[in-house]
Every structure is written in structure tokens, then in C-alpha cells.
C-alpha positions in Angstrom: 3.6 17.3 -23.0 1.1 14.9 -22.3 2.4 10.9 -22.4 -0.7 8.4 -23.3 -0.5 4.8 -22.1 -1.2 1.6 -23.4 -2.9 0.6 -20.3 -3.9 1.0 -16.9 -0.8 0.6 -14.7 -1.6 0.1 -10.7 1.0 0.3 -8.4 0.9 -0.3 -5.1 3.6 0.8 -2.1 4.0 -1.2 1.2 5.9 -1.5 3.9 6.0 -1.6 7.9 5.6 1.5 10.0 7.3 4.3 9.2 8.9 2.9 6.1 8.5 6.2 4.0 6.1 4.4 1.9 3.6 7.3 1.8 5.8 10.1 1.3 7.9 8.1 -1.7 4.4 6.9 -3.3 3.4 10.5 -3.5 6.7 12.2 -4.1 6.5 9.2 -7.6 2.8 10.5 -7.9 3.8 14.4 -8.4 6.8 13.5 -10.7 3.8 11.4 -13.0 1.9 14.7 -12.9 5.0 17.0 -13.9 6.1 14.9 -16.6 2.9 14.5 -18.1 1.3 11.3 -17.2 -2.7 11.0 -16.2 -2.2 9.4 -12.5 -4.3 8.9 -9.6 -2.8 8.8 -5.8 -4.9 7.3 -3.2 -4.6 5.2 -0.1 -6.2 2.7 2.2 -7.6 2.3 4.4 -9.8 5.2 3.0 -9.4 6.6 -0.4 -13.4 6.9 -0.9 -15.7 8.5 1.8 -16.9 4.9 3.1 -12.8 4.4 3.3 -12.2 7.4 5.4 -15.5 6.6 8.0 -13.8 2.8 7.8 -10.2 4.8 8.4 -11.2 6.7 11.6 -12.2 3.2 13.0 -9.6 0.9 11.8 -6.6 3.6 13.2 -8.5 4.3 16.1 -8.4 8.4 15.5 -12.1 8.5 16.9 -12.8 10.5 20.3 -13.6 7.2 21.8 -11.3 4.0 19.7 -13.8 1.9 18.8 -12.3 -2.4 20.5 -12.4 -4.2 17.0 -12.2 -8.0 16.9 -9.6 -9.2 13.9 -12.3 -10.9 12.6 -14.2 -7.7 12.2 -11.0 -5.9 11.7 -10.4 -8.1 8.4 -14.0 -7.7 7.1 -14.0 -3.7 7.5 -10.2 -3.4 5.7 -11.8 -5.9 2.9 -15.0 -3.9 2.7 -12.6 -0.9 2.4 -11.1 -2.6 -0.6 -14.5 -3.2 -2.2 -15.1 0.0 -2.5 -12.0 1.5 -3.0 -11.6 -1.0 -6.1 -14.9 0.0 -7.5 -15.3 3.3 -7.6 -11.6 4.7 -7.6 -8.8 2.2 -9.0 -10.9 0.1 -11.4 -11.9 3.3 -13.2 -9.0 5.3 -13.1 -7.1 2.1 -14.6 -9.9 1.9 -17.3 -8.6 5.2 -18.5 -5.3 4.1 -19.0 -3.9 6.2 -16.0 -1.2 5.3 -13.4 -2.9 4.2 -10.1 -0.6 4.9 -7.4 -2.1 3.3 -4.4 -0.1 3.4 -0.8 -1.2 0.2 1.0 -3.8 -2.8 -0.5 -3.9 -6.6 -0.2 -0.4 -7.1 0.5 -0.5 -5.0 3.6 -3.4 -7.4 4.2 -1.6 -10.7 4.4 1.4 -9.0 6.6 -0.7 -7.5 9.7 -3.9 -9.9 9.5 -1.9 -13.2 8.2 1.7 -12.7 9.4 1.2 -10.5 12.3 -2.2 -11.7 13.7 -1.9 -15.2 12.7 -4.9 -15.6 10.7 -5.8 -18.3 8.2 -3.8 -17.4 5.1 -6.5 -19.1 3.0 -9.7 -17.7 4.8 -8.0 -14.0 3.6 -7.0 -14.5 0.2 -10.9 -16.2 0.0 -12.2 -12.9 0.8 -10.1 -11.1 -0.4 -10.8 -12.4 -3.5 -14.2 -11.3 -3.3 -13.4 -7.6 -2.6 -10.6 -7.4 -5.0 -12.3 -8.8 -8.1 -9.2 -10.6 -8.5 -7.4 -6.9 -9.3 -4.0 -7.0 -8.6 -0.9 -4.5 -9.1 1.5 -4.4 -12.0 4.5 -3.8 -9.1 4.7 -3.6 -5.8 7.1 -1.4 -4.0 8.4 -2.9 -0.5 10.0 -0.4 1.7 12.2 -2.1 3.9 13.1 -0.5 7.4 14.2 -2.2 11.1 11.0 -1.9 13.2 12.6 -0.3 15.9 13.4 2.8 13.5 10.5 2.2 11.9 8.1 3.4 14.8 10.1 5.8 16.3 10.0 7.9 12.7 6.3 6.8 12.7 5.0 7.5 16.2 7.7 11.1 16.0 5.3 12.2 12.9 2.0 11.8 13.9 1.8 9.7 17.3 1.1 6.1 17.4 -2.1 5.2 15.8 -4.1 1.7 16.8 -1.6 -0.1 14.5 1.8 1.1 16.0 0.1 0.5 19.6 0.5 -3.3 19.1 4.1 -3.7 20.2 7.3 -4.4 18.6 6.7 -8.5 18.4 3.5 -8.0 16.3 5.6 -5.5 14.1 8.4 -7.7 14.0 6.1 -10.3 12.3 4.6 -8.5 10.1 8.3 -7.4 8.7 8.9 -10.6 8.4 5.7 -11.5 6.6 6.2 -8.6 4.2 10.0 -10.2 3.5 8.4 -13.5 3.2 5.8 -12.4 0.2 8.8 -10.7 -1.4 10.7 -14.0 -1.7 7.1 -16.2 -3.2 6.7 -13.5 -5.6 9.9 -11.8 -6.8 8.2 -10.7 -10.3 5.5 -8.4 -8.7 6.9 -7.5 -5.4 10.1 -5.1 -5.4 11.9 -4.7 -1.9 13.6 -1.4 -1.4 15.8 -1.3 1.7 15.5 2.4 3.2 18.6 4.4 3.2 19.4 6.9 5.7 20.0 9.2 2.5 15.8 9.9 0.7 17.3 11.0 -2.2 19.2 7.5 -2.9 16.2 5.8 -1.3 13.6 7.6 -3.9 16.4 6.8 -6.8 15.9 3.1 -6.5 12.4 3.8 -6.0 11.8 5.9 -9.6 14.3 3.0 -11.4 11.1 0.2 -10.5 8.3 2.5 -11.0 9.2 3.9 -13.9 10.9 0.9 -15.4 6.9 -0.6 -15.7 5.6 2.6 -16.3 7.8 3.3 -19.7 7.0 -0.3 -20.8 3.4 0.4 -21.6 4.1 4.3 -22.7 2.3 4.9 -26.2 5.4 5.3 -28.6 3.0 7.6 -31.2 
């Protein structure tokens, strides 16, 4: 049976490397789908073809990893955003679906701010600009120890341009993610990662779903 919103709900999952975010914001994304709601699943950087070509460079998965200043670096994840914003989430949320996004600004703030050290007030300027001001309902923090944290990443897939920057860059931007939890306890919703998934993706559902039945259309 189909269930109708009252609104656009955008949710957004983030976390360090090899958190799980990813496979929880999908497995929430499939369970949407099966019990009826209209939901959307994407993911930067990427989600939109620009994304992807932005992706390849970003993560360094080219044939030949393209040396990005974190100037630059900032600029192509905004200009990601842009576009992501405009022609995915901003229209999937004007049709009253779930957005279920894994990774946006907040990841942002943690590696560029936090973990690169750049001015705080220079990113949220821009990102600003490439946001719209947009910004999720709830965001789901999943917590994890770097040092298990890449070795479940970099055992997956290999280490990507990201995981390559050593355990003190990580460290911070754990701590920077921690940090934004504590400033904004309304929107951002840490989940510490249990060895067990199932009672990880239980606390998971419980904030997810707690916004998502608050604007479910009654009639």
C-alpha cells in the first residue's frame, strides 16, 4: 500500500571511513520502497553524471589520480553539490518523497574544515551558495574508531584518495564529525557501530523512521 507524505523529507548519512554509512543508508532506502514510500537514494560525491566525472577525480579512481589542491578540492565537492541539489534532491523533495542521501555538507565541514584545516567560515560561505540553503531534516552519524574504520574500508574496495591520507587526518575528521554532533544535537543523530549490523541498523530505523512517520499523511 502506497504511504503519501506531507512533505519532502531529506536525510542525509555520514560518518568516517568505513562506518557502514552506505550500506545502512541503502538497506533504510529498500525498506522505504517495500513498505510503500516514494524514496530516492543517492550519493555524493556523484549522484548526477557531472557528480560521477567530479567522483572519479575527487577519489582518485582515474588511470592516472589527478594532484588536487584543497582549494580546488573544496570548489569541485561544492560544484558537486550544486548540481546534485538541483537536479536530483530539490525535485525529488518537491514530490513529497524521502531523499535518502549518503554523504552532503556535513561530510564537508569534517574532511575540508576539521581534517584539512580550512576556514570554517570561507566553507559554510560557499557552501551556502551551492546548497541554496537546503539542509536535511536528520542526519545520521555513524560512529566507528578509525583504525577499524579503514581496515573494513580499504578490505572492501582498497583505499581510495580519501583513505590514503593517514590515520591523523582521519582522526580529525572523527573528531570534527563528534564535534558537529555536540553544536547541533536536534539535526545530527550519532549512532555508535556495533559489532552486531542488525542492532546497529535497529537504532538506525528508530531515527529514520521516527521523522519519517511524523510527516506520514494520516488519510
Amino acid at each position: 500500500m502506497a504511504k503519501e507524505l506531507t512533505k519532502g523529507i531529506f536525510i542525509t548519512f555520514e560518518g568516517p571511513e568505513g562506518s557502514g554509512k552506505s550500506t545502512h543508508s541503502r538497506r533504510i532506502y529498500d525498506e522505504l520502497i517495500s513498505d510503500g514510500y516514494k524514496a530516492r537514494h543517492t550519493a555524493e560525491p556523484g549522484g548526477t553524471a557531472l557528480g560521477e566525472k567530479m567522483r572519479e577525480i575527487l577519489l582518485g579512481y582515474g588511470a592516472a589520480p589527478i594532484n588536487v589542491k584543497q582549494e580546488a578540492e573544496l570548489l569541485l565537492f561544492e560544484a558537486d553539490r550544486a548540481q546534485h541539489v538541483c537536479q536530483v534532491i530539490r525535485p525529488h523533495l518537491g514530490r513529497k518523497e524521502v531523499v535518502i542521501c549518503d554523504r552532503f555538507n556535513t561530510a564537508t565541514f569534517a574532511y575540508q574544515g576539521y581534517g584539512l584545516g580550512m576556514d570554517m567560515n570561507q566553507i559554510e560561505a560557499i557552501d551556502k551558495i551551492a546548497t541554496g540553503g537546503l539542509s536535511p531534516g536528520l542526519t545520521i552519524l555513524m560512529d566507528l574508531d578509525v583504525k577499524t574504520g579503514l581496515e573494513r574500508a580499504i578490505a572492501e574496495h582498497g583505499a581510495d584518495k580519501m583513505e590514503k591520507r593517514g590515520d591523523e587526518f582521519h582522526k580529525r575528521v572523527r573528531e570534527g564529525y563528534l564535534d558537529l554532533a555536540k553544536k547541533n544535537p536536534d539535526k545530527i543523530r550519532v549512532i555508535k557501530v556495533n559489532e552486531h549490523m542488525e542492532e546497529t541498523y535497529k537504532l538506525v530505523r528508530k531515527e529514520a523512521y521516527g521523522l519519517i512517520e511524523k510527516h506520514t499523511s494520516t488519510e
